[in-house]
PDB file of N, H, CA, C and O in Angstrom:
ATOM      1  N   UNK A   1     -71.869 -81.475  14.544  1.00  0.00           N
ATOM      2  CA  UNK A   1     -70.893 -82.366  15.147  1.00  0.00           C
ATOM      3  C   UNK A   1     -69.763 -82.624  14.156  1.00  0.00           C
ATOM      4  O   UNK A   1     -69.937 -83.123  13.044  1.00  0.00           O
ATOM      5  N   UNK A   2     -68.603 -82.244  14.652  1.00  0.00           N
ATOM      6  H   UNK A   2     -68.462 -81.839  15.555  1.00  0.00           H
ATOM      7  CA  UNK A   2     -67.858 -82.793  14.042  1.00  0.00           C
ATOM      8  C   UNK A   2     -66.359 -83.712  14.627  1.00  0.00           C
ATOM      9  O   UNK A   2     -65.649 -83.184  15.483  1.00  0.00           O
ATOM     10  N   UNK A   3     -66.070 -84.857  14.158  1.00  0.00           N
ATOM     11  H   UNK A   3     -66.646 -85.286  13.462  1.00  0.00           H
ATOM     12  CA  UNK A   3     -64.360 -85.272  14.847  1.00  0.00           C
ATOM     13  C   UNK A   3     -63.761 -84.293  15.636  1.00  0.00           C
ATOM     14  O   UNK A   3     -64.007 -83.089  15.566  1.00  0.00           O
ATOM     15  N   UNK A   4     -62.824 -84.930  16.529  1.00  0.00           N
ATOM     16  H   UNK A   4     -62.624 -85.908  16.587  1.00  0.00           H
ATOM     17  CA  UNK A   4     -62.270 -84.367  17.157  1.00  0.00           C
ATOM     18  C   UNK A   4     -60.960 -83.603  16.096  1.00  0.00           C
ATOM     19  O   UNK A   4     -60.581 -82.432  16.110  1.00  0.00           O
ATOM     20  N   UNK A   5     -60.548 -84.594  15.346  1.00  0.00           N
ATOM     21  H   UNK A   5     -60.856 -85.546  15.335  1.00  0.00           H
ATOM     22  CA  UNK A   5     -59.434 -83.946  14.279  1.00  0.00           C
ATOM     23  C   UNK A   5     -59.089 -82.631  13.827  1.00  0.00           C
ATOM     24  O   UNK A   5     -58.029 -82.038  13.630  1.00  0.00           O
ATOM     25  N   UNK A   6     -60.624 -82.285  13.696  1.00  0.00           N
ATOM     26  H   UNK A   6     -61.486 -82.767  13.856  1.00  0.00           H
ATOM     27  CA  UNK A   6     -61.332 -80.969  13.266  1.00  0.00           C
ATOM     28  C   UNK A   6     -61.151 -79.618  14.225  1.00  0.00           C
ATOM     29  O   UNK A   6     -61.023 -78.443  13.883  1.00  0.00           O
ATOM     30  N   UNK A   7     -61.172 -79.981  15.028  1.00  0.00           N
ATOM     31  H   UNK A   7     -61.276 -80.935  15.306  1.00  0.00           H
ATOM     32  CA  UNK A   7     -60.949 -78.924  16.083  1.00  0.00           C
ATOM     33  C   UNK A   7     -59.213 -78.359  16.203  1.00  0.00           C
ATOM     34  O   UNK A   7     -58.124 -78.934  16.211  1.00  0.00           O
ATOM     35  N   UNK A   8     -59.800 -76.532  16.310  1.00  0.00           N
ATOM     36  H   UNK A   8     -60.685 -76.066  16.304  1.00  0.00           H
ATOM     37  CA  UNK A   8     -58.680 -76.020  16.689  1.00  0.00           C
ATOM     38  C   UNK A   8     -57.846 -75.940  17.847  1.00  0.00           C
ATOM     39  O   UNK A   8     -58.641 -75.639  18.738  1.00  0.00           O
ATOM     40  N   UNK A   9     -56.442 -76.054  18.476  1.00  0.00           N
ATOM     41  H   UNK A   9     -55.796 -76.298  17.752  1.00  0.00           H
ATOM     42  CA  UNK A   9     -55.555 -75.493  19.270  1.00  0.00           C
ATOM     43  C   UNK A   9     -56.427 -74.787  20.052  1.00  0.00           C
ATOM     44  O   UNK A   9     -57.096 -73.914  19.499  1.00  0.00           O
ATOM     45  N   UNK A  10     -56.576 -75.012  21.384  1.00  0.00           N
ATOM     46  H   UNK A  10     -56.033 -75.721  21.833  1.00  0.00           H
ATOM     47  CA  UNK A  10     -57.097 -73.840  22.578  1.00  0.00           C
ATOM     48  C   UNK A  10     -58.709 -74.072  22.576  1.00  0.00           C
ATOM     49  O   UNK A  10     -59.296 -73.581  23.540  1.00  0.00           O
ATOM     50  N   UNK A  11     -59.411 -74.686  21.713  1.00  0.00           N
ATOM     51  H   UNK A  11     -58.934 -75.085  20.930  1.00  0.00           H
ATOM     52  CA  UNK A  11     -60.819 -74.331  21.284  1.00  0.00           C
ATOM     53  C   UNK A  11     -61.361 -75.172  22.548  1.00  0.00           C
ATOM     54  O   UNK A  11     -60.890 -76.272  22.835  1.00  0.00           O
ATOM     55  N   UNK A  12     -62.105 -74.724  23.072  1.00  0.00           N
ATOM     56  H   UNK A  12     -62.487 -73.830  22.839  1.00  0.00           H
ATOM     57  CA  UNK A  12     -63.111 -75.862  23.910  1.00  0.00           C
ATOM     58  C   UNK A  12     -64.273 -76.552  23.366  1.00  0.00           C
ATOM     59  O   UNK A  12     -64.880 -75.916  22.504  1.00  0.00           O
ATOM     60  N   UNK A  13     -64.731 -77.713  23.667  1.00  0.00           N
ATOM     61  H   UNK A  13     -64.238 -78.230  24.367  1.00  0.00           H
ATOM     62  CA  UNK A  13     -65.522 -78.212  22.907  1.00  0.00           C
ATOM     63  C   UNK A  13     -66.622 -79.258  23.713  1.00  0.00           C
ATOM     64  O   UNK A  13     -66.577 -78.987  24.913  1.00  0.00           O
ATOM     65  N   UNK A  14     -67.315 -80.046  23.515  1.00  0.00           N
ATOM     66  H   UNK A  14     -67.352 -80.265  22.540  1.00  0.00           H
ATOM     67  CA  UNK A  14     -68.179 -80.592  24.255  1.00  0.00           C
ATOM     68  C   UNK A  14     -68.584 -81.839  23.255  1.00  0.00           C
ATOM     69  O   UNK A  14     -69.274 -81.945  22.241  1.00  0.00           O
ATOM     70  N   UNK A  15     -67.629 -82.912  24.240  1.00  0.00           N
ATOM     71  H   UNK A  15     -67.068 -82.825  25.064  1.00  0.00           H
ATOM     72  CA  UNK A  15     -68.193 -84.253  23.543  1.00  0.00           C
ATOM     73  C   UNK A  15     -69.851 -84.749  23.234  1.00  0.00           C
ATOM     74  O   UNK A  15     -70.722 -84.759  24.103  1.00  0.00           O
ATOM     75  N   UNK A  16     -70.049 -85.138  21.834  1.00  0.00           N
ATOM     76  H   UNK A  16     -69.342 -85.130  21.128  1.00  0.00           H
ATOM     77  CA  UNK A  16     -71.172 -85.231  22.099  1.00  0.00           C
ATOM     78  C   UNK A  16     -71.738 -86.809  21.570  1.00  0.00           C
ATOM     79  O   UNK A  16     -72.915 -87.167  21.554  1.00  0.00           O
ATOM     80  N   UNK A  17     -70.630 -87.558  21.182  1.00  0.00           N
ATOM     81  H   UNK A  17     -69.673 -87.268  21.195  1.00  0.00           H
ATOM     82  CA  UNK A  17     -70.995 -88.829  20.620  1.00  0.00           C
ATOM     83  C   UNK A  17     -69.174 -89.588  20.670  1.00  0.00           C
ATOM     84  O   UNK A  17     -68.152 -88.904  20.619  1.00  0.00           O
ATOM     85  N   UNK A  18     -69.208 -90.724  20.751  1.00  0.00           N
ATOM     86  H   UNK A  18     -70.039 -91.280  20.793  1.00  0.00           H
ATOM     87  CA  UNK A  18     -68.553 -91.429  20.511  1.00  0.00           C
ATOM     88  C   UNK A  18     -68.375 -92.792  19.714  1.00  0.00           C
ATOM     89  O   UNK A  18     -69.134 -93.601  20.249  1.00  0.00           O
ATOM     90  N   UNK A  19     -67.689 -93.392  18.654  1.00  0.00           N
ATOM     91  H   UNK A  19     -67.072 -92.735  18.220  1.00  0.00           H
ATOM     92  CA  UNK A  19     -68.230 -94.256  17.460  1.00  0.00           C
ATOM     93  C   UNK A  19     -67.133 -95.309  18.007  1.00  0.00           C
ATOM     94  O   UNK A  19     -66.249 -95.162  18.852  1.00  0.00           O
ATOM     95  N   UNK A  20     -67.482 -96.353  17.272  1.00  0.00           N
ATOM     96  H   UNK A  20     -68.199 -96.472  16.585  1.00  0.00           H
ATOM     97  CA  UNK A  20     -66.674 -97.460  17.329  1.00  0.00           C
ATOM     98  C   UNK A  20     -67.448 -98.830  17.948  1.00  0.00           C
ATOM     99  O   UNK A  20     -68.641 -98.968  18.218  1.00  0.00           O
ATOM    100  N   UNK A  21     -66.566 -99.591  18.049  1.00  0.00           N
ATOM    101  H   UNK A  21     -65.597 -99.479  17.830  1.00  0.00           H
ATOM    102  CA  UNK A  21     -66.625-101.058  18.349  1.00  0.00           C
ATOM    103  C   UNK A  21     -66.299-100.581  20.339  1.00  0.00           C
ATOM    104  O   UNK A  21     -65.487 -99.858  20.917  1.00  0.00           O
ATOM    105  N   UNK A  22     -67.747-101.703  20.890  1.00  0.00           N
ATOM    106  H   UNK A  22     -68.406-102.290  20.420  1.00  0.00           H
ATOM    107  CA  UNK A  22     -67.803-101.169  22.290  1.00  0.00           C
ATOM    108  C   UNK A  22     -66.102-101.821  22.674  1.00  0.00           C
ATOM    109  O   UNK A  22     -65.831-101.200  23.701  1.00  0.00           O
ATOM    110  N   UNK A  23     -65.406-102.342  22.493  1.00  0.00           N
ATOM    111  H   UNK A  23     -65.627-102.847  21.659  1.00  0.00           H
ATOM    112  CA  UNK A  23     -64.110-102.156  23.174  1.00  0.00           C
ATOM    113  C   UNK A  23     -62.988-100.935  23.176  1.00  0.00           C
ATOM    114  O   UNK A  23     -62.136-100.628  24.009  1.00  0.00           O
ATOM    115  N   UNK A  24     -63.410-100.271  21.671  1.00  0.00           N
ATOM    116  H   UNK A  24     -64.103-100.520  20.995  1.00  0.00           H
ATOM    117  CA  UNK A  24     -62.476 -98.792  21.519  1.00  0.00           C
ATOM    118  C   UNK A  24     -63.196 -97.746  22.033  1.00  0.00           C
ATOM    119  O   UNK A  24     -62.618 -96.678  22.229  1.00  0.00           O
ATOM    120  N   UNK A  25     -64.869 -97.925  22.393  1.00  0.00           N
ATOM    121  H   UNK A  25     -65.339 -98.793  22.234  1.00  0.00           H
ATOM    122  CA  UNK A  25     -65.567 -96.925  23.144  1.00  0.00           C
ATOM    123  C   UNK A  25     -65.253 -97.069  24.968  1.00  0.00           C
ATOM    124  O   UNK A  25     -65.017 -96.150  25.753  1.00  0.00           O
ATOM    125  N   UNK A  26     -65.363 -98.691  25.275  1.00  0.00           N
ATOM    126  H   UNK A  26     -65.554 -99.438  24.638  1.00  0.00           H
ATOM    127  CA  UNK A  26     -64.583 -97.963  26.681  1.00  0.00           C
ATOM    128  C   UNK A  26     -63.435 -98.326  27.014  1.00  0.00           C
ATOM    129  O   UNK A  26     -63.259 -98.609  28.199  1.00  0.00           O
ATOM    130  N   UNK A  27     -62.194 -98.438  25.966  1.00  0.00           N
ATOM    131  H   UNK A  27     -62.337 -98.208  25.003  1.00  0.00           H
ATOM    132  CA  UNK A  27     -60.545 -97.405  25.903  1.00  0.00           C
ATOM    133  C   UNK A  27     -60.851 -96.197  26.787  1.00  0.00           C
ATOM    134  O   UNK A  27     -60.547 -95.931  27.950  1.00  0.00           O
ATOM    135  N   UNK A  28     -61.791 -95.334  25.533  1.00  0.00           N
ATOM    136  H   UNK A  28     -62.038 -95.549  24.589  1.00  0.00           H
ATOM    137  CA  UNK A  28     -61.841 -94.397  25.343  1.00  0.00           C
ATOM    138  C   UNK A  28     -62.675 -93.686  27.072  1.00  0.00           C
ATOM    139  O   UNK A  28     -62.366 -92.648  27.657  1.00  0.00           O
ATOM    140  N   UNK A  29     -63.353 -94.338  27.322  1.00  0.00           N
ATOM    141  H   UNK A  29     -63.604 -95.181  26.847  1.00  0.00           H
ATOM    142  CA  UNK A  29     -64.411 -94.111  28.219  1.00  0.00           C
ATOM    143  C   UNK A  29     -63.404 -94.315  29.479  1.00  0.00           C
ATOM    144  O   UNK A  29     -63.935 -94.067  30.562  1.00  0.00           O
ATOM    145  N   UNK A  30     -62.203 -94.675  29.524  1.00  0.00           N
ATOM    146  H   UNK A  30     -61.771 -94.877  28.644  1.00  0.00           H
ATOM    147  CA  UNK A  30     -61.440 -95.352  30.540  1.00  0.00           C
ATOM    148  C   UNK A  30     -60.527 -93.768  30.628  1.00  0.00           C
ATOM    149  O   UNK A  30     -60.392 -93.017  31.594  1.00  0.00           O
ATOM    150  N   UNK A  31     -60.147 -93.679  29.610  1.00  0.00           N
ATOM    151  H   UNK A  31     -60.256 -94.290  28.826  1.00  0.00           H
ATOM    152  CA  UNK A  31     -59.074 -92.706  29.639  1.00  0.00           C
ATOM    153  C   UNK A  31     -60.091 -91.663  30.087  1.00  0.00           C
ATOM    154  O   UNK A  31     -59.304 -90.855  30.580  1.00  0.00           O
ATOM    155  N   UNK A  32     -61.460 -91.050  30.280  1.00  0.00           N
ATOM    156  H   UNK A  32     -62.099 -91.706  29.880  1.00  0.00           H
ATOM    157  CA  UNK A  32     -62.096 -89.902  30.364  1.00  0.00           C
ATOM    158  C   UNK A  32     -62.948 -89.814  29.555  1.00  0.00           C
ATOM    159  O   UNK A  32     -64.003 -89.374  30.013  1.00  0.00           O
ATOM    160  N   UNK A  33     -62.947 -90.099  28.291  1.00  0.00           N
ATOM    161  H   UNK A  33     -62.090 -90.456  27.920  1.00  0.00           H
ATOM    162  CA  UNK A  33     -63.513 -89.540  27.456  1.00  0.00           C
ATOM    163  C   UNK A  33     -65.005 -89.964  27.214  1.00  0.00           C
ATOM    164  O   UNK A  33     -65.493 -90.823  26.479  1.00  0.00           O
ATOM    165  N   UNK A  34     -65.580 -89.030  28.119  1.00  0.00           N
ATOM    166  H   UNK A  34     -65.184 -88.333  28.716  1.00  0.00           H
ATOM    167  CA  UNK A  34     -67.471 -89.293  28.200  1.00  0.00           C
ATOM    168  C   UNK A  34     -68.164 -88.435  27.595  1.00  0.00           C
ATOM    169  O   UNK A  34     -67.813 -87.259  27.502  1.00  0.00           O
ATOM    170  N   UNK A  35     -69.304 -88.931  27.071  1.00  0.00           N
ATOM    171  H   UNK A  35     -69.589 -89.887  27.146  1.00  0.00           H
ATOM    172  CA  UNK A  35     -70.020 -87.926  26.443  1.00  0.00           C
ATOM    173  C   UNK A  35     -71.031 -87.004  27.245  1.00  0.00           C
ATOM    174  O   UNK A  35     -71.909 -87.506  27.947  1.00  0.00           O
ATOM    175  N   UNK A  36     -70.885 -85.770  27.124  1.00  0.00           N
ATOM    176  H   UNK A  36     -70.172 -85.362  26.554  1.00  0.00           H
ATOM    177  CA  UNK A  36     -71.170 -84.330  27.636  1.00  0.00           C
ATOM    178  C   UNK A  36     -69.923 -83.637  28.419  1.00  0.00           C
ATOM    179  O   UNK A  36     -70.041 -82.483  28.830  1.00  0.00           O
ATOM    180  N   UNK A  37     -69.093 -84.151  28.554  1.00  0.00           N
ATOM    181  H   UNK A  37     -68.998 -85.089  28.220  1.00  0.00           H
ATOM    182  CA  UNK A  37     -67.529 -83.663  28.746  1.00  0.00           C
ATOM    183  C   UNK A  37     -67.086 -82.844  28.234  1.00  0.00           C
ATOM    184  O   UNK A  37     -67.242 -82.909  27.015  1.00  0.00           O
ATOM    185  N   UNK A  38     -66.399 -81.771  28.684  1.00  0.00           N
ATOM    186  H   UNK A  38     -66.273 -81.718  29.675  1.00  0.00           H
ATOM    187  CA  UNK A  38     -65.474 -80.662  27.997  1.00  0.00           C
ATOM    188  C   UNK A  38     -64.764 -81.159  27.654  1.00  0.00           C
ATOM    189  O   UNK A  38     -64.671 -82.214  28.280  1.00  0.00           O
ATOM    190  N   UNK A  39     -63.657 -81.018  26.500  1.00  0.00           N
ATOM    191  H   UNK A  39     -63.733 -80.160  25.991  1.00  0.00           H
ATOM    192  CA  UNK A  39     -62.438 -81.265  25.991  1.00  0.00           C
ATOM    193  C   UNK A  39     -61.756 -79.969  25.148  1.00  0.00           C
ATOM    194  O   UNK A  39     -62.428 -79.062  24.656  1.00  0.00           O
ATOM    195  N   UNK A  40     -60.708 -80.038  25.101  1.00  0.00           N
ATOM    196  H   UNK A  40     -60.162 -80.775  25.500  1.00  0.00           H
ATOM    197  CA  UNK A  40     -59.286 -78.898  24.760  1.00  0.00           C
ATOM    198  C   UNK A  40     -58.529 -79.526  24.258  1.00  0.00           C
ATOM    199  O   UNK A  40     -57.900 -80.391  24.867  1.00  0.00           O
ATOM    200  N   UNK A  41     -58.297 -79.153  22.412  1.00  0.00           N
ATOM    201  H   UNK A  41     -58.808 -78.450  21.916  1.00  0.00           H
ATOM    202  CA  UNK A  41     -57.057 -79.510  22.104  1.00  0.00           C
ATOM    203  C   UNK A  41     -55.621 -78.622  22.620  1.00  0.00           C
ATOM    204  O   UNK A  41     -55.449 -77.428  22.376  1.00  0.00           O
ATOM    205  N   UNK A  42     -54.843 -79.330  23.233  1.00  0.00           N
ATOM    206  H   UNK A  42     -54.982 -80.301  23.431  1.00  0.00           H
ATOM    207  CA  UNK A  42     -53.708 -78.694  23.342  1.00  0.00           C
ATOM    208  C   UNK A  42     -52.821 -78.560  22.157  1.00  0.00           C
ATOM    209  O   UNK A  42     -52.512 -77.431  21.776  1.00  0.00           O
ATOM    210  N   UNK A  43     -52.535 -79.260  21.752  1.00  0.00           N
ATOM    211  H   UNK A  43     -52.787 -80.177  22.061  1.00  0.00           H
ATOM    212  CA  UNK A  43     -51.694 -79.428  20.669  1.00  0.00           C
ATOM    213  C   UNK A  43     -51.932 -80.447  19.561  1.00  0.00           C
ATOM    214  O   UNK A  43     -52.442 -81.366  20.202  1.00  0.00           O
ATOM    215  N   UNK A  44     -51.888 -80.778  18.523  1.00  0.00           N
ATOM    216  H   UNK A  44     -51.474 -80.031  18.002  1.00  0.00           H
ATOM    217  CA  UNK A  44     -51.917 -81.007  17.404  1.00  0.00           C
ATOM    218  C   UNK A  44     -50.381 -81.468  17.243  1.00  0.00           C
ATOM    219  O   UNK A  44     -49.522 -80.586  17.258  1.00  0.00           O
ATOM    220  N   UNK A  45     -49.981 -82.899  17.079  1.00  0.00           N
ATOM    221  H   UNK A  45     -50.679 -83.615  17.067  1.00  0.00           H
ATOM    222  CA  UNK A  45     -48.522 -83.115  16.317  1.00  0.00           C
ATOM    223  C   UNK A  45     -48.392 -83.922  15.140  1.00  0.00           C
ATOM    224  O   UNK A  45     -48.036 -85.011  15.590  1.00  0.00           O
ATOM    225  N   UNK A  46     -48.443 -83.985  14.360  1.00  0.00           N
ATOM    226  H   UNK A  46     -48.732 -83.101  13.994  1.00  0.00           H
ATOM    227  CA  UNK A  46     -48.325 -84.995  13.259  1.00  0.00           C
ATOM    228  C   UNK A  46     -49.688 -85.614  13.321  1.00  0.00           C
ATOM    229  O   UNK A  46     -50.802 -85.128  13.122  1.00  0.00           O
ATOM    230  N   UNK A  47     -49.238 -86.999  13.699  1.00  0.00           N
ATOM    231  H   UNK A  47     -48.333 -87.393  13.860  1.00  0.00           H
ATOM    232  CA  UNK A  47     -50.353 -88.113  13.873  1.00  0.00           C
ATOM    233  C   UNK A  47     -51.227 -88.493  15.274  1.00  0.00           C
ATOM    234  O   UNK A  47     -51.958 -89.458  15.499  1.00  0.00           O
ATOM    235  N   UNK A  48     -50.831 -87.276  16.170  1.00  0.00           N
ATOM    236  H   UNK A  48     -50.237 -86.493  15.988  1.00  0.00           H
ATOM    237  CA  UNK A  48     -51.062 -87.291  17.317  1.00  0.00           C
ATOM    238  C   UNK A  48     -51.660 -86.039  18.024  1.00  0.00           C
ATOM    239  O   UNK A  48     -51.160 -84.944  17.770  1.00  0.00           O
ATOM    240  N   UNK A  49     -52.483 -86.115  18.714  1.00  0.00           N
ATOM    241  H   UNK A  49     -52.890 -87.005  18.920  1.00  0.00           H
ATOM    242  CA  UNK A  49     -53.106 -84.881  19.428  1.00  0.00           C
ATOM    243  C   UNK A  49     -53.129 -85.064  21.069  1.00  0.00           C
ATOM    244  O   UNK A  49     -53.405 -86.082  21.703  1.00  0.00           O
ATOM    245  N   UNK A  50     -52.794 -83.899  21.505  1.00  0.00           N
ATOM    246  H   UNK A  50     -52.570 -83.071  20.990  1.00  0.00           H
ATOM    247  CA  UNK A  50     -52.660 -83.811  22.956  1.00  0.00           C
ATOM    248  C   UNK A  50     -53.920 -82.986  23.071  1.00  0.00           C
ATOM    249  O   UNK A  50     -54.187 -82.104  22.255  1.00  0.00           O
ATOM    250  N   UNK A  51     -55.109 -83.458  24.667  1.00  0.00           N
ATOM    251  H   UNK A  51     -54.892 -84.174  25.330  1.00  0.00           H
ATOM    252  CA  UNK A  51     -55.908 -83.246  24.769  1.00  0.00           C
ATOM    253  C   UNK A  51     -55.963 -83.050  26.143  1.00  0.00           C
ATOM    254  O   UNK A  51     -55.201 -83.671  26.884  1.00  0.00           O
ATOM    255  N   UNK A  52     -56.931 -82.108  26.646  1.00  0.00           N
ATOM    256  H   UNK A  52     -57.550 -81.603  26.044  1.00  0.00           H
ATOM    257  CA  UNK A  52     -56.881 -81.743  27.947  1.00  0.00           C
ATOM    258  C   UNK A  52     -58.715 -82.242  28.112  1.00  0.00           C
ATOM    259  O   UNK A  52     -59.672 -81.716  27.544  1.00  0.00           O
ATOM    260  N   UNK A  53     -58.718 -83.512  29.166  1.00  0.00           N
ATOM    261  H   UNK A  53     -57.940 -83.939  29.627  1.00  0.00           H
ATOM    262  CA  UNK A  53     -59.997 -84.044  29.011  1.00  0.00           C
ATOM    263  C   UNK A  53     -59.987 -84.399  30.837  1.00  0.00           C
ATOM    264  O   UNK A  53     -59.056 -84.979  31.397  1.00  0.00           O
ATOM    265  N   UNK A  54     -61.195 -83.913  31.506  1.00  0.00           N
ATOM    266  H   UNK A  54     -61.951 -83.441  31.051  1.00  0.00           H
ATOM    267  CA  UNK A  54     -61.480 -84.275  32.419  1.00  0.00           C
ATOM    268  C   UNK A  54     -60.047 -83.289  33.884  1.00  0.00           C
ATOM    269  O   UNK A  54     -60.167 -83.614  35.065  1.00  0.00           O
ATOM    270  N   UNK A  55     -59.345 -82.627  33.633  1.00  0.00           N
ATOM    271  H   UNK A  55     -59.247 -82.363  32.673  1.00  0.00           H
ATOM    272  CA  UNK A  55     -57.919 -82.108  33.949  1.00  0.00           C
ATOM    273  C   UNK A  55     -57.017 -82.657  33.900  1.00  0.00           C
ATOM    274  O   UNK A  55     -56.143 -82.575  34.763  1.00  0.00           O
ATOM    275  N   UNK A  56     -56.940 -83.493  32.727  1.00  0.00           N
ATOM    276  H   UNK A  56     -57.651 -83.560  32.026  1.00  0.00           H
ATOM    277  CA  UNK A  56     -55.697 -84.476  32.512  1.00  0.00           C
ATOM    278  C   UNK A  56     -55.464 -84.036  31.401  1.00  0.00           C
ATOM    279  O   UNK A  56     -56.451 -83.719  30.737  1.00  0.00           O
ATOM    280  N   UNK A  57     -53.847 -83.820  30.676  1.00  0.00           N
ATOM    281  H   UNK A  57     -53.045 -84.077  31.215  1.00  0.00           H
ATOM    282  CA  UNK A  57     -54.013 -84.057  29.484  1.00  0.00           C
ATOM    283  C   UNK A  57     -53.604 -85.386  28.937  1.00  0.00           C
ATOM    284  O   UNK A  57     -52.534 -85.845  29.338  1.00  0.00           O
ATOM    285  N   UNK A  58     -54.298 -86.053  28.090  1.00  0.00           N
ATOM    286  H   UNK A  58     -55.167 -85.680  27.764  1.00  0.00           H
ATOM    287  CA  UNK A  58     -53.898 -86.979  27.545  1.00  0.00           C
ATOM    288  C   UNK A  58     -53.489 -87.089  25.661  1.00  0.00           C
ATOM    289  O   UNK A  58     -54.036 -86.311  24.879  1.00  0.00           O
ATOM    290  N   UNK A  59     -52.631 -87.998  25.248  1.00  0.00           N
ATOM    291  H   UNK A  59     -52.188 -88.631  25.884  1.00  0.00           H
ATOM    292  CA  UNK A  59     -52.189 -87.986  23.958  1.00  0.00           C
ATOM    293  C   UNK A  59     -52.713 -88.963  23.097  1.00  0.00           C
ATOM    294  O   UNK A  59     -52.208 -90.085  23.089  1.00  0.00           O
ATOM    295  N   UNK A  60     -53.707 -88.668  22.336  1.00  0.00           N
ATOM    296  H   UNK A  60     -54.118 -87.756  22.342  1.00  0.00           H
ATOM    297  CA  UNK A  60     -54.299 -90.020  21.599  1.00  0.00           C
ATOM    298  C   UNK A  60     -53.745 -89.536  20.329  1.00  0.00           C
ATOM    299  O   UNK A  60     -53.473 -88.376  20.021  1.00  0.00           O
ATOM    300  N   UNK A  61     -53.563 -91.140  19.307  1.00  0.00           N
ATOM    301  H   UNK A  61     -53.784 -92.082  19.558  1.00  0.00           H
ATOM    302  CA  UNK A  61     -53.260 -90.744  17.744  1.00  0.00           C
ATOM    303  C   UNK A  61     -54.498 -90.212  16.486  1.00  0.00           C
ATOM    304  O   UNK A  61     -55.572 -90.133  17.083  1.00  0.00           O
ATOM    305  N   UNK A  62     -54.584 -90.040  15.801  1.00  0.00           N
ATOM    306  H   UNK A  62     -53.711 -90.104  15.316  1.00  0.00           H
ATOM    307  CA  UNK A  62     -55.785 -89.688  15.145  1.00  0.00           C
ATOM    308  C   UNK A  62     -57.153 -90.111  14.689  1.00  0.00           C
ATOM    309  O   UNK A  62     -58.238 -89.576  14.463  1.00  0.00           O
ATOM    310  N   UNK A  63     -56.394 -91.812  14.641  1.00  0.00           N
ATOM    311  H   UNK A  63     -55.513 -92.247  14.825  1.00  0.00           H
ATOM    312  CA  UNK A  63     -57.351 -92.432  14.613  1.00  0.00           C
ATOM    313  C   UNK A  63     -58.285 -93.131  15.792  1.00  0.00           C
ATOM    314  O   UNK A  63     -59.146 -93.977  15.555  1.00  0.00           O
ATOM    315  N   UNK A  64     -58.013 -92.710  16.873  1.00  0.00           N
ATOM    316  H   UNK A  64     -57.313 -92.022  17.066  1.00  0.00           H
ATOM    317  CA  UNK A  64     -58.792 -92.605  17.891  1.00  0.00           C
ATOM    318  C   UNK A  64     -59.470 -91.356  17.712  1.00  0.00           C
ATOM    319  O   UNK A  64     -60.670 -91.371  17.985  1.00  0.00           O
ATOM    320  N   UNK A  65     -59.025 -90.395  17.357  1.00  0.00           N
ATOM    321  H   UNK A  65     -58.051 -90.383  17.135  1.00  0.00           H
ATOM    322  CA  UNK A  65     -59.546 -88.724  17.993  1.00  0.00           C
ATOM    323  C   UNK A  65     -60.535 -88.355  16.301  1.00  0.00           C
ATOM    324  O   UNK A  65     -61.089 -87.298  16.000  1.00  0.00           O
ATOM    325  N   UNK A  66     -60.456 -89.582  15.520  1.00  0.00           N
ATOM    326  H   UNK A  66     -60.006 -90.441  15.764  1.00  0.00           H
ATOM    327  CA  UNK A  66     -61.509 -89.488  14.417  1.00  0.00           C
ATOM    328  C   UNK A  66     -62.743 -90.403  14.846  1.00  0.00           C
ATOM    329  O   UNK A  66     -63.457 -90.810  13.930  1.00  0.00           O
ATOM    330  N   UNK A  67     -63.124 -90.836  16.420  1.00  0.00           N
ATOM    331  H   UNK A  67     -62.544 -90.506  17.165  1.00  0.00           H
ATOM    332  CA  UNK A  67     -64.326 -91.530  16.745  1.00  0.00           C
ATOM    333  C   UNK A  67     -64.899 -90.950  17.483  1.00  0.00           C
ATOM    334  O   UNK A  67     -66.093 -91.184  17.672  1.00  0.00           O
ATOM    335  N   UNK A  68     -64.264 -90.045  18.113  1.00  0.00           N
ATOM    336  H   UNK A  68     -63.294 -89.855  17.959  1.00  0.00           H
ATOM    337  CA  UNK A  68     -64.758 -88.743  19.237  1.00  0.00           C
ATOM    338  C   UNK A  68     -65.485 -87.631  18.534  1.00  0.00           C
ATOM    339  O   UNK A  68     -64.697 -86.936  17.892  1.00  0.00           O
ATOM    340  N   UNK A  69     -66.959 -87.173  18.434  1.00  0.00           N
ATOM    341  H   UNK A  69     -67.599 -87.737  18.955  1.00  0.00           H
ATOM    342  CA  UNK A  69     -67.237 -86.184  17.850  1.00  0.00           C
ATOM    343  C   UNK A  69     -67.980 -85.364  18.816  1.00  0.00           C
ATOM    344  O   UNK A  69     -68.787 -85.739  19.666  1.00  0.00           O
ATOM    345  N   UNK A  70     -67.523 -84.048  18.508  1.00  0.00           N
ATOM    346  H   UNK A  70     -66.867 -83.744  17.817  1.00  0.00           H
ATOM    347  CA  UNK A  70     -67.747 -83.017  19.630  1.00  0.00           C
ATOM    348  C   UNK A  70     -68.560 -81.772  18.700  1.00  0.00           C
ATOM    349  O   UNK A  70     -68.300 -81.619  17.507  1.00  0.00           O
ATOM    350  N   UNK A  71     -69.587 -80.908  19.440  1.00  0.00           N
ATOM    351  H   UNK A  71     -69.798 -81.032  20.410  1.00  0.00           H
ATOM    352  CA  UNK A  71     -69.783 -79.854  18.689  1.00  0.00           C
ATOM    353  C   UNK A  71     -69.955 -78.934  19.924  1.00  0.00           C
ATOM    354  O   UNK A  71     -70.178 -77.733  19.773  1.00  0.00           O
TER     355      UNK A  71
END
C-alpha cells in the first residue's frame, strides 16, 4: 500500500484504506472516495492531483491524496 501521491499518470489503482480524522474520511467518502474503488491519476499539478474516481474526475490537493492509500 502505498499514498495516493505515489502513484503514476494513467496507472489504475484500487483504494484500499483511508486515514484521518472521521470528518476528512467522510469529505473524502462524499466526494467518492471508498475503499475497494478504482481510482486514476489523471494528472499530477504542483500541489494538486486530478483524479478519475467513481467516473468523475475530481481535483484534490496533496494533502488529502496523502490519506488515501491504494495498492
Amino acid at each position: 500500500m502505498v499514498p495516493l501521491v505515489f502513484v503514476k499518470n494513467d496507472e489504475i489503482s484500487t483504494i484500499k484504506e483511508i486515514k484521518g480524522k472521521p470528518d476528512v474520511k467522510k469529505r473524502l467518502e462524499d466526494m467518492g472516495f471508498v475503499v475497494g474503488c478504482p481510482i486514476k491519476v489523471v494528472n499530477s499539478i504542483s500541489d494538486n492531483l486530478i483524479v478519475s474516481v467513481k467516473g468523475t474526475r475530481v481535483g484534490i490537493d496533496k494533502n488529502l491524496a496523502n490519506k488515501i492509500f491504494v495498492g
